[in-house]
N, C-alpha and C positions, 0 to 999 in steps of 0.2 A: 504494500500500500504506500502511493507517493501522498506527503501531505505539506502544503507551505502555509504557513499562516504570516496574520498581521491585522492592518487596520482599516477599514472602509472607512475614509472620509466622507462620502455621502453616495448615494445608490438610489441615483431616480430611476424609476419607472413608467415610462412611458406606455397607457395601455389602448387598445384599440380592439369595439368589436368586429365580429365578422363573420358574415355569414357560413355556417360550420361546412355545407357541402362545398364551397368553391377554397377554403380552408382543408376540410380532406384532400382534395385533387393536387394540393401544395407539399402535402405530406407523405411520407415513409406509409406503407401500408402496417407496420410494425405498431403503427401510433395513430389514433382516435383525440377529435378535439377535444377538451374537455369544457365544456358547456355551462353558463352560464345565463339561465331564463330564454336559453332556446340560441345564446350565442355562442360562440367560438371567442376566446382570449387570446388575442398577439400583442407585441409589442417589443418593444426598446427597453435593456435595460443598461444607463450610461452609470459604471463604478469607477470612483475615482479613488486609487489603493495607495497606502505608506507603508512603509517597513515591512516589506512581504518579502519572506526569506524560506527557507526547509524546516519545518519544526526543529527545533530544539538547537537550530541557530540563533548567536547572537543577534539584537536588534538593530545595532552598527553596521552587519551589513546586509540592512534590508536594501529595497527596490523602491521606488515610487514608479506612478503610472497610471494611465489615464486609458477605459476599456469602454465599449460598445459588443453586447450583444442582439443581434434580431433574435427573436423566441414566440414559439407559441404553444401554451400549457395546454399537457395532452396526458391523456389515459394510457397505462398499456399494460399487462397482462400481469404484470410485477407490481401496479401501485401508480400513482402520479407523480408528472414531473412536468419538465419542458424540452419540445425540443427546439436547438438554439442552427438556425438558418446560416448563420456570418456571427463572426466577430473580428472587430478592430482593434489596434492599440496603436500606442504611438512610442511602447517599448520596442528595441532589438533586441533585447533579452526575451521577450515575450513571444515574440517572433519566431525566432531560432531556435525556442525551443518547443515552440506549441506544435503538438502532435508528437513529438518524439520525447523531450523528458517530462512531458506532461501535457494531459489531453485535451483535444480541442485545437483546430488548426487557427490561427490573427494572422489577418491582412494589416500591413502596413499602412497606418492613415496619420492624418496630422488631426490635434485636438486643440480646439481654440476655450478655455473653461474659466469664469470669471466667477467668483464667488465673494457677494457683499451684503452682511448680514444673512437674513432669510432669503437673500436672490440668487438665482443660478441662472447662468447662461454657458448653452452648449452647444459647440456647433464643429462638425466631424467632416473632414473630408478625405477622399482616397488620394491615392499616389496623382493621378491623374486631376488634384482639385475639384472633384465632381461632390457636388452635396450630398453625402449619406443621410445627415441628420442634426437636425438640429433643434434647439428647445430656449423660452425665456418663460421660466419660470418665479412665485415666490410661495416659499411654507405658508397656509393658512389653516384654519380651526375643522372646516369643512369641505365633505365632498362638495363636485360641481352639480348642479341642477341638471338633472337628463342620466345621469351616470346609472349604469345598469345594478350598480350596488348599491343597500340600502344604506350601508355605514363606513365609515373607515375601520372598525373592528371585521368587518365580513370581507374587506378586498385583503384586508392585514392577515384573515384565516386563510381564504384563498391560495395566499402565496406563496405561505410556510410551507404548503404539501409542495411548493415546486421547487424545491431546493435541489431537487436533482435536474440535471441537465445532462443530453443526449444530443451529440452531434455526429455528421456522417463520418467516418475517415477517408482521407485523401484516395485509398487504397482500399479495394476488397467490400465486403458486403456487411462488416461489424462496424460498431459504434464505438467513440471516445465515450465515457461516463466520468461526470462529477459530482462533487457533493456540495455545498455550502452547509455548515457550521458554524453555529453562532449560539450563545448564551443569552443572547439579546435578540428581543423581534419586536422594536416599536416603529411602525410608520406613522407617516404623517401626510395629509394631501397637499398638493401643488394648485394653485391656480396659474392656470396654462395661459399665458396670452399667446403667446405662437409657439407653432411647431412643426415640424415635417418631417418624415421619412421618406425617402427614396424609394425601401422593399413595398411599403404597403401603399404608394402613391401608382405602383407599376399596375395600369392597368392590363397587361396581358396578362399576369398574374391576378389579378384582382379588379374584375370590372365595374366601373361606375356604380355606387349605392349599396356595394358589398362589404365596404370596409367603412367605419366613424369611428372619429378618437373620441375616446369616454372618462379617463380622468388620466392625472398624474400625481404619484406618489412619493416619497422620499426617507429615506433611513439615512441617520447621519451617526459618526463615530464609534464604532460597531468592531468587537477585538471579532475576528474570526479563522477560520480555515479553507480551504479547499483540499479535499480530497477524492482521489481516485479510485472509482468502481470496477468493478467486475462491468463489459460490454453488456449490451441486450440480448445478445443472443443467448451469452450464456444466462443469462436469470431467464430464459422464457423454458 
């Protein structure tokens, strides 16, 4: 078992529903959306990490670094999780070693991340300057008006069970598997003035009226882990 821990500086979520069939047709047949009042959950989640090292490494020589996952929480034969489409970073440690000393392959992007008091601004682009994603948020008391969840305790229960995450590998027919671990699980909601994704704007993927963004959330200062599962195949 690989495991690195350290610290979540803050960990929005960006969520979006979507219609669950044209959501299936995007997915691994291995994995089923998991439903929500008859929706499908995607979305973005941008973690911004310090002192991330090997367990039972010094904190001196942790890592910083700035992450982007696309994700969308799914059922499968073992329990829930999500599985995660892309992810970015704007490490070359993270890079180099994602997929081979630890799971999950990162595209190289650049991270532009402004944080002043309860405000965030984020905004991700590929190698190529192309918008992935971006967001101008600030912490507020409550969800947005329309959002498919009643409370911020039911999107906060939600999400616990998707601690696990499920990506392709580069190679072959199994999956990288991780965990997220944490002692802590308070969110909080965002009020959203703008935001975009690039994955769920693509309508060849997702046609007009099949995809609307429904709230955003955020975890801030958070000790935690990441650790490496056993593939899907083998738990099926």
């Amino acid at each position: 078992m690989k495991e690195v821990t350290g610290v979540i500086d803050h960990r929005i979520l960006l969520n979006f529903r979507i219609d669950p069939e044209v959501m299936q047709r995007n997915l691994p047949p291995e994995f089923t959306p998991k439903l929500v009042k008859g929706y499908a959950i995607g979305g973005i989640c941008q973690v911004s990490l310090s002192n991330m090292r090997a367990k039972g490494m010094p904190s001196l020589i942790g890592t910083n670094s700035h992450n982007a996952a696309h994700r969308i929480a799914v059922n499968t034969s073992r329990g829930d999780g999500v599985y995660v489409t892309r992810r970015d970073t704007n490490s070359w440690i993270n890079t180099l070693s994602s997929g081979r000393l630890f799971p999950g392959a990162y595209s190289k992007a650049s991270f532009e991340v402004t944080v002043s008091g309860d405000t965030y601004s984020v905004t991700v682009k590929d190698r190529d300057n192309n918008l992935i994603m971006s967001i101008e948020a600030e912490v507020v008391d409550e969800l947005p008006e329309g959002s498919i969840f009643a409370t911020t305790q039911e999107v906060s229960d939600f999400f616990l069970t998707g601690n696990i995450g499920w990506s392709a590998k580069e190679k072959g027919d199994e999956y990288d598997v991780i965990e997220l671990q944490t002692n802590e699980w308070n969110m909080k909601p965002l009020l959203v003035k703008k935001s975009y994704s690039a994955y769920f704007s693509d309508e060849s993927q997702f046609p007009e009226g099949t995809v609307k963004f429904d709230c955003g959330m955020i975890m801030k200062s958070l000790k935690h882990s990441w650790v490496t599962r056993k593939n899907l195949c083998e738990l099926c």
